[in-house]
C-alpha positions as CSV (number, residue, x, y, z in Angstrom):
1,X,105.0,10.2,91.5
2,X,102.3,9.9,88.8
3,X,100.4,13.5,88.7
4,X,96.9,12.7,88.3
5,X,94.6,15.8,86.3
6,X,91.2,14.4,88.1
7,X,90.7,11.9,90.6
8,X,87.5,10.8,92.1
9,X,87.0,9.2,95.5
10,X,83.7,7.1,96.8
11,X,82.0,8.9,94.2
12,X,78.1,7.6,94.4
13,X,74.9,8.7,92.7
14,X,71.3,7.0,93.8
15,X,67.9,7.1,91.8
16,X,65.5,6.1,94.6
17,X,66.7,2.5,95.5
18,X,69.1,2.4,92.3
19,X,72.3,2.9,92.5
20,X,73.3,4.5,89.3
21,X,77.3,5.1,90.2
22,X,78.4,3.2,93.5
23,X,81.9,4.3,95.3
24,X,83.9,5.3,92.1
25,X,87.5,6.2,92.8
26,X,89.4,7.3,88.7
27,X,92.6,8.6,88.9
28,X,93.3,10.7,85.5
29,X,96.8,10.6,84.7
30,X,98.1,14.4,83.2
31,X,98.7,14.6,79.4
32,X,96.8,10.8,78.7
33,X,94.1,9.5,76.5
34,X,91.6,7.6,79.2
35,X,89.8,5.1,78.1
36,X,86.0,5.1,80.3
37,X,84.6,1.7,79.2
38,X,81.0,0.1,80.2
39,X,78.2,-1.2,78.5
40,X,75.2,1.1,78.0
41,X,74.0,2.5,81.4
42,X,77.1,1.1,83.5
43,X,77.2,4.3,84.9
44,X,79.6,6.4,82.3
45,X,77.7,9.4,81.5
46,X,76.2,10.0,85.1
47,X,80.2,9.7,86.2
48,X,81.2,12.4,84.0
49,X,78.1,14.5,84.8
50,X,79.1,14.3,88.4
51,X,82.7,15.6,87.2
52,X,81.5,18.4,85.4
53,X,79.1,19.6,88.4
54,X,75.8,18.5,86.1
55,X,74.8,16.4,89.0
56,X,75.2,16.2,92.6
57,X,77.0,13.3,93.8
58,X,75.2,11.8,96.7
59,X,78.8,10.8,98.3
60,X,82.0,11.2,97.7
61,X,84.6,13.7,96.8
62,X,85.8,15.2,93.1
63,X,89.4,17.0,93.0
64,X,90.5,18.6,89.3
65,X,94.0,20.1,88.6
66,X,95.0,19.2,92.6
67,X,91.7,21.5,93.5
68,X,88.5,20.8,95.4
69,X,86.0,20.8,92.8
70,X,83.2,22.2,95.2
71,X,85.2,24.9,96.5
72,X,86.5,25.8,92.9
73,X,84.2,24.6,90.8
74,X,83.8,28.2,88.8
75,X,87.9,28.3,88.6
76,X,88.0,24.7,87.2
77,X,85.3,24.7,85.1
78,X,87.3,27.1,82.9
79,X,89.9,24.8,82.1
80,X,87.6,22.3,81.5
81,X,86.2,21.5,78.1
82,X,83.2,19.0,77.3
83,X,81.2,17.0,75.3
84,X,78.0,15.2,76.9
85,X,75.5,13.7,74.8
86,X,74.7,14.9,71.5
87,X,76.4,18.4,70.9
88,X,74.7,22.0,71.8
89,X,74.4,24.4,69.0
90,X,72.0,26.7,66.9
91,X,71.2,25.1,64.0
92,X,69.7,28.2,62.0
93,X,73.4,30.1,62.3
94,X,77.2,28.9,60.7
95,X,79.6,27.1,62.5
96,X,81.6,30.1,62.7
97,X,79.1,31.9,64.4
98,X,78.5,29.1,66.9
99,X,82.0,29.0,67.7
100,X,82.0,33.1,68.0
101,X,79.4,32.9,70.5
102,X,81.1,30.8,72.9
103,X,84.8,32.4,72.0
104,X,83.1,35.5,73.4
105,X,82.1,34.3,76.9
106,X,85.5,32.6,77.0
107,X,87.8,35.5,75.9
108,X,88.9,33.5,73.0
109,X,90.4,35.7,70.2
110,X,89.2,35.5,66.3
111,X,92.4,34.1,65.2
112,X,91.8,30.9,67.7
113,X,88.1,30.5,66.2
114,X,89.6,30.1,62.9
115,X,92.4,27.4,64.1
116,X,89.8,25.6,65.4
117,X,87.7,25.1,62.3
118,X,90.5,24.2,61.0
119,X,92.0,21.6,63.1
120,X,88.6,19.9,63.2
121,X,88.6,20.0,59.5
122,X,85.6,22.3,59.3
123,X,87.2,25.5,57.8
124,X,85.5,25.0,54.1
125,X,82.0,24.9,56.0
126,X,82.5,27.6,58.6
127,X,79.9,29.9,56.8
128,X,77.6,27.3,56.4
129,X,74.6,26.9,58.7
130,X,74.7,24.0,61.0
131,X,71.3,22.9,60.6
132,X,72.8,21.7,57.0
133,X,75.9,19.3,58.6
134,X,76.1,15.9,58.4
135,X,76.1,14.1,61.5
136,X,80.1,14.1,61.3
137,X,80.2,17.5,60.8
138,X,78.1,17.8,63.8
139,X,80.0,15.8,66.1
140,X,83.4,17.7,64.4
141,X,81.7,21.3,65.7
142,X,80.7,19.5,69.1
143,X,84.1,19.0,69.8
144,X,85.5,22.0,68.7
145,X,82.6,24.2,70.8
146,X,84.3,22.0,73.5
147,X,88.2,22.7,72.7
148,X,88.2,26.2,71.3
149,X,89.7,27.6,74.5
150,X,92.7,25.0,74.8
151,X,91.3,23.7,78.0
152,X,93.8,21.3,80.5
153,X,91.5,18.5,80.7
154,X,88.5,17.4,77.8
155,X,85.9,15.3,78.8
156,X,84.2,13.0,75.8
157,X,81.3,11.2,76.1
158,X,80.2,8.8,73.1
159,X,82.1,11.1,70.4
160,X,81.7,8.8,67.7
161,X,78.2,7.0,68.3
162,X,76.2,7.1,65.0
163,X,79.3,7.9,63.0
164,X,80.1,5.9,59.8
165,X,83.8,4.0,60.0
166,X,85.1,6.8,58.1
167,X,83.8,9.7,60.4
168,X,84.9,7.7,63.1
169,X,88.5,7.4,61.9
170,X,88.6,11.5,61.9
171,X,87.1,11.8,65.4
172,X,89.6,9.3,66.6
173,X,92.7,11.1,64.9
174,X,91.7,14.2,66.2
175,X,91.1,13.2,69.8
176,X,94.6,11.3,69.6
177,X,97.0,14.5,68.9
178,X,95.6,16.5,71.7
179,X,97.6,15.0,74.4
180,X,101.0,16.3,72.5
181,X,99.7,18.9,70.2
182,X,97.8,21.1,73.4
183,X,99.4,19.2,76.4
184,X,95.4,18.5,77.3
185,X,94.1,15.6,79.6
186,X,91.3,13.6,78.0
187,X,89.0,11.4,79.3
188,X,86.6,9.2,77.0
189,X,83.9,7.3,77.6
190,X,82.6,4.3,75.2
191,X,81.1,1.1,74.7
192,X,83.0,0.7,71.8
193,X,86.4,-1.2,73.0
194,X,87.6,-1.3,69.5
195,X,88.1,2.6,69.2
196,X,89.4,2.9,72.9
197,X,91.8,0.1,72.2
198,X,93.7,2.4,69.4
199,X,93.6,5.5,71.4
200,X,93.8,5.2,74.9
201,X,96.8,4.5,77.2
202,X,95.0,4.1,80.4
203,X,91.8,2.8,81.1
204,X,88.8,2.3,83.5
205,X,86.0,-0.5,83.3
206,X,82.2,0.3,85.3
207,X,79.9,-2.3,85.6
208,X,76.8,-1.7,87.5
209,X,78.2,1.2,88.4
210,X,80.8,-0.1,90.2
211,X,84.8,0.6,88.6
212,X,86.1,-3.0,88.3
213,X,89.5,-2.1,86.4
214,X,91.8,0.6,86.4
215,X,95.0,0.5,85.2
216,X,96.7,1.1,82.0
217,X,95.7,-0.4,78.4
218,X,99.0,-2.5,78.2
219,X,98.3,-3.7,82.1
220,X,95.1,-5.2,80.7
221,X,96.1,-6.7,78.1
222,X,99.1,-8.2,79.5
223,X,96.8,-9.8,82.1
224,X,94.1,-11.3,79.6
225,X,97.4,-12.8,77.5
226,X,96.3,-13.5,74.3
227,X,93.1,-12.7,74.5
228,X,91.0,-9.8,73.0
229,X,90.2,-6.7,74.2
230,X,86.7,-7.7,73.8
231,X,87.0,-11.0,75.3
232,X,88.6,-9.6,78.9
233,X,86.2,-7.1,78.7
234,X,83.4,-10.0,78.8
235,X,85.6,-11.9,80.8
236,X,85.3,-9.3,83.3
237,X,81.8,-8.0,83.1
238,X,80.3,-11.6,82.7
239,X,78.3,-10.2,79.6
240,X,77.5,-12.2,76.4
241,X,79.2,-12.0,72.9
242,X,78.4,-7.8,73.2
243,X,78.0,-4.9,74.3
């Protein structure tokens, strides 16, 4: 049986009479890429801030790692590494000392700072200060903040948006060797079914915040024939030429 890292069940969020996330039910298999696909405000980011206890569902459960996420939330959240939105940092100190800051409250030794930097290919600017990176550079720290204590499942929302194809390519090889370099869990959330298409091995489609597909990539794909990616994806949604 398929051991599943999170799974959701009738998860549901309201704004007054909107329904922002409506009965959502993911099942996150261990050690995959998941792909978390929906057109701007389908529902994505208020899904994953629901799983990292940024919001309070108004229904529905969250388990992580086979726990509770209510009753274990502190517990879980320590094996849980993010990136929401645009990334947290100080701008007016180094990416090294960024990095320190968190290592700290995390119990994260000097030696793991370093292989960080270096694995997000930042090691030549760790002494610089952060108010100085490019937007790359930026997103690169973002995810190392998030990754610096080898957590079991990595939540990514919108890594690459604003990136240049190049900067893009990096984030995208870098999220791709953590399943079998670290053993972690990701789950990724884009509008861009392009970058998701070359990375992810299982995937989830919301629309109206409602999950309308979940399977994996090959699944899809198999059932649109020779169709795009794209072109299921509109197929499904009922949207125009994009997102």
């Amino acid at each position: 049986m398929e051991a599943h890292v999170l799974e959701t069940s009738d998860l549901t969020k309201r704004y007054g009479t909107n329904i922002a996330v409506d009965g959502v039910s993911l099942k996150v298999p261990e050690c995959s890429i998941y792909g978390f696909l929906g057109a701007n405000g389908a529902g994505k980011s208020t899904t994953m801030k629901m799983v990292l206890g940024l919001i309070k569902p108004d229904r529905g459960t969250i388990r992580v790692f086979g726990k509770n996420f209510t009753q274990e939330r502190t517990r879980i959240l320590s094996q849980v590494g993010a990136l929401i939105e645009s990334p947290s940092y100080y701008g007016h100190l180094s990416g090294y000392q960024n990095l320190k800051i968190v290592a700290k409250l995390l119990d994260v030794s000097e030696s793991q700072i370093k292989e960080t930097l270096e694995l997000v290919r930042l090691e030549k600017q760790a002494d610089k200060k952060v108010k100085h990176y490019s937007l790359g550079m930026k997103q690169r720290l973002g995810i190392a903040l998030a990754i610096v204590h080898r957590p079991q499942l990595l939540i990514l929302d919108e890594p690459t948006n604003g990136l240049d194809p190049s900067g893009i390519q990096e984030i995208r090889s870098l999220i791709k060797s953590f399943p079998e370099k670290f053993g972690m869990t990701v789950l990724i959330s884009s509008h861009l079914l392009h970058e998701i298409e070359q990375i992810a091995e299982h995937v989830g489609i919301i629309h109206e915040g409602k999950l309308i597909y979940q399977d994996t990539l090959a699944a899809l794909q198999e059932k649109g024939g020779d169709l795009s990616l794209e072109s299921i994806f509109l197929g499904m949604t009922g949207q125009g030429r994009s997102l």
